[in-house]
N, C-alpha and C positions, 0 to 999 in steps of 0.2 A: 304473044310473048314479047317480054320487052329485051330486046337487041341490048342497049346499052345496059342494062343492069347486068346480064348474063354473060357479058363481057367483062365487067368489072368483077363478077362471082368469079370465071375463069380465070382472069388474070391473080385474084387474091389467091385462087386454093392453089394455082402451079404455083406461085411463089412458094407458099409455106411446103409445100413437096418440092421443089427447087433445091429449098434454103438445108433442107432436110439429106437429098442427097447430095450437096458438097460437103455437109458436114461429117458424113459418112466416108466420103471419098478422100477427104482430108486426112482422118485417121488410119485408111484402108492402110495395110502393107502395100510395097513393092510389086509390081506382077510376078516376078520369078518368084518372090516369097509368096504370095494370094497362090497360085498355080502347085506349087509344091508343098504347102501347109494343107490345101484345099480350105481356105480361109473362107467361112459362109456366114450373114449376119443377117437376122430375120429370114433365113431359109434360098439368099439370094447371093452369087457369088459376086467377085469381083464387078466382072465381065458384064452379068446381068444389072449391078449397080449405076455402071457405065452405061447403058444401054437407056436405062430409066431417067436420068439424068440428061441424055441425047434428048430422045422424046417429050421428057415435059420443058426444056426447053424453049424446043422447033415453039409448042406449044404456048409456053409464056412470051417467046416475040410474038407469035399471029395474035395471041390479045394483045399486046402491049399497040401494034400496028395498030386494032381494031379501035382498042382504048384513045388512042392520038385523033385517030377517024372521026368517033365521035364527041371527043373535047377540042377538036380542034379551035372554035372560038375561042376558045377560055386560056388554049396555049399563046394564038395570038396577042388574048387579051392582055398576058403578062409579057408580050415582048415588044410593049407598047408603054414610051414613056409617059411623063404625066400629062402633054401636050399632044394625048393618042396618036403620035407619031411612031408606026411600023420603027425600032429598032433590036436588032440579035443583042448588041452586045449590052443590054439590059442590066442594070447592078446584081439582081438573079441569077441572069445567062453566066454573068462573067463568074461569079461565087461560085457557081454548081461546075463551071468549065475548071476553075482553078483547084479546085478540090479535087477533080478529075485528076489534073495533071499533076499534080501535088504527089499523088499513090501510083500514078503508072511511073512517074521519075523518078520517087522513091523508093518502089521493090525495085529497077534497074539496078539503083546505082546501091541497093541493099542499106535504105537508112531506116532506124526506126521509127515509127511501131511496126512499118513494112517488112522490114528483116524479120524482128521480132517472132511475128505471125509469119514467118516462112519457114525461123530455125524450130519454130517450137513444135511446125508440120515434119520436118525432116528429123526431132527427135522421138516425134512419136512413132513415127519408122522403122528408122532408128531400133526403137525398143522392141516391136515387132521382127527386125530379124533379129535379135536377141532369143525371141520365147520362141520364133517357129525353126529357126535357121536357115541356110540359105543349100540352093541344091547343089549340086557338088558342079554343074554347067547350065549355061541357059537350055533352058524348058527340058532338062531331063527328064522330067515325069510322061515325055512324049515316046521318052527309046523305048524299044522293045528289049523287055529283059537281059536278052540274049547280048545287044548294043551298050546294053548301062552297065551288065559285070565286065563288058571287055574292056569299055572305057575306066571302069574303077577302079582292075586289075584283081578283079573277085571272083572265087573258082565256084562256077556254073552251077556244079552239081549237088558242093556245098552251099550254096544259096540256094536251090531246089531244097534242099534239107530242111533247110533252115526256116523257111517258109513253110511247110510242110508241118514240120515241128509245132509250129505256129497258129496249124489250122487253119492257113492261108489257100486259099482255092487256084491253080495256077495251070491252065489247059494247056499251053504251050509258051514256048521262051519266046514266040514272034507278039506275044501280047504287049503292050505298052507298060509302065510301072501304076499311069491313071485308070487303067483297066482294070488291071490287077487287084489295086486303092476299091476302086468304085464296085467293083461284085463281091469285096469285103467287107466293103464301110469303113475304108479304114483312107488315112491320106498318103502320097507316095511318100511324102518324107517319114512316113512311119514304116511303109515296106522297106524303107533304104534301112533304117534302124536294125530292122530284123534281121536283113542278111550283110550287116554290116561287118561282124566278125569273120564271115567268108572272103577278108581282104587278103591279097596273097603280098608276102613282104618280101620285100628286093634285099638282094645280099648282104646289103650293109645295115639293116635294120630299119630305113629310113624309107617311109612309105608313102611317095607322091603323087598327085593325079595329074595327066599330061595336063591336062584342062586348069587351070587356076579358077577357085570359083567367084562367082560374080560380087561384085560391089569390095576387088581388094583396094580400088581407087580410093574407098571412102574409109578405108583402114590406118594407122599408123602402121610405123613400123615395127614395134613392139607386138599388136594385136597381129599383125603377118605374120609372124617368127611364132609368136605360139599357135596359129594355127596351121600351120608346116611342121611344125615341131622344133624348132632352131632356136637359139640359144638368142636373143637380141643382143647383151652385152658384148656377147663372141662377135657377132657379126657387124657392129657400129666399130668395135675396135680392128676387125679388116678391112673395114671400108674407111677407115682413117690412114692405114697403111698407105690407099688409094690417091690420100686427099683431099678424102671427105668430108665433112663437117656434119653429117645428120646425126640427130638423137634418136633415140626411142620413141619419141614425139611426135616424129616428121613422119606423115603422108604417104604410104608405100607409093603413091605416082608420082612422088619427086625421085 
């Protein structure tokens, strides 16, 4: 067997499997959305994405090591000027190092194309909790039934119904909401669905969950208000009573 070819075969095929799972993991959702949508691509979740993406990896440094191993001469050779004088900072070295430093200082300080390619990652997101939604706390789909109607403030028995109704298989309320999901084929943000009308509403009509749910940071204030149910106009004009200057615009973490 020849050593260096089969290192050079390694090192090409984890690339194009490399290049394959960031590209994947770019577009994934959120983990609280991946976890609560049961979000799967080519039969693989999040998690299992992750995992693949670890491994070929570990995988593309140990050839890439091996690869240096055995080209070593030839890397010398180009860090050798025209006077085969051993030097690093090579007209090469310097090009390949400035371009380096070019994208690692650029995504820092958010310039483009670096932004660019980060806002277009965080809209594709973005649009993902859009179509899956987002769960009402982090890792809900973990409670056991009994945990997620007390936290949601949804009457037990009417959510037993309701499920039921549904044709939803449910042995007892100590089961998780992903339990539940997984011996139906269904995902927990779909059982929240079902027993969502089982919400029990507080005296003044106005029906909150202690838990704020995840990602109201990346909200305005506007998209906060209508998903509370609150009037934005109402509430920019009392919180100008205040002193406040925000719009409908601004940032629910300002």
């Amino acid at each position: 067997m020849n050593m260096r070819k089969i290192t050079s075969m390694t090192l090409l095929t984890s690339l194009v499997f490399l290049l394959f799972n960031s590209v994947v993991l770019y577009i994934v959702p959120e983990g609280r959305i991946a976890h609560w949508a049961h979000w799967i691509l080519l039969g693989l979740t999040k998690e299992e994405w992750a995992e693949q993406h670890l491994t070929v990896g570990v995988l593309f440094l140990i050839a890439g090591f091996f690869h240096i191993y055995y080209n070593w001469p030839a890397i010398i050779a180009y860090m050798k000027n025209k006077t085969k004088e051993l030097k690093v900072f090579t007209p090469s070295f310097s090009i390949g190092l400035l371009v380096t430093l070019v994208v690692t200082v650029g995504t820092y300080f958010h310039i483009p194309p670096m932004s660019t390619l980060v806002e277009i990652g965080s809209a594709i997101k973005d649009s993902s909790t859009k179509k899956y939604g987002t769960p009402p706390y982090g890792r809900a789909e973990l409670s056991t039934l009994k945990e997620f109607v007390q936290k949601e403030r949804l009457d037990q028995e009417k959510s037993i119904d309701l499920l039921k109704a549904a044709g939803i298989q449910v042995e007892n309320t100590g089961e998780s909401l992903k339990e539940i999901a997984a011996r139906n084929k269904l995902s927990p943000q779909q059982v929240y669905e079902i027993i969502k009308p089982a919400k029990i509403e507080k005296s003044d009509g106005v029906s909150l969950s202690e838990n704020p749910q995840p990602g109201f940071g990346k909200k305005n204030l506007a998209e906060t208000c209508m998903e509370l149910g609150l009037d934005p106009t109402a509430i920019v004009m009392g919180l100008k009573k205040w002193g406040s200057q925000l719009s409908p615009d601004c940032r629910s973490r300002i």
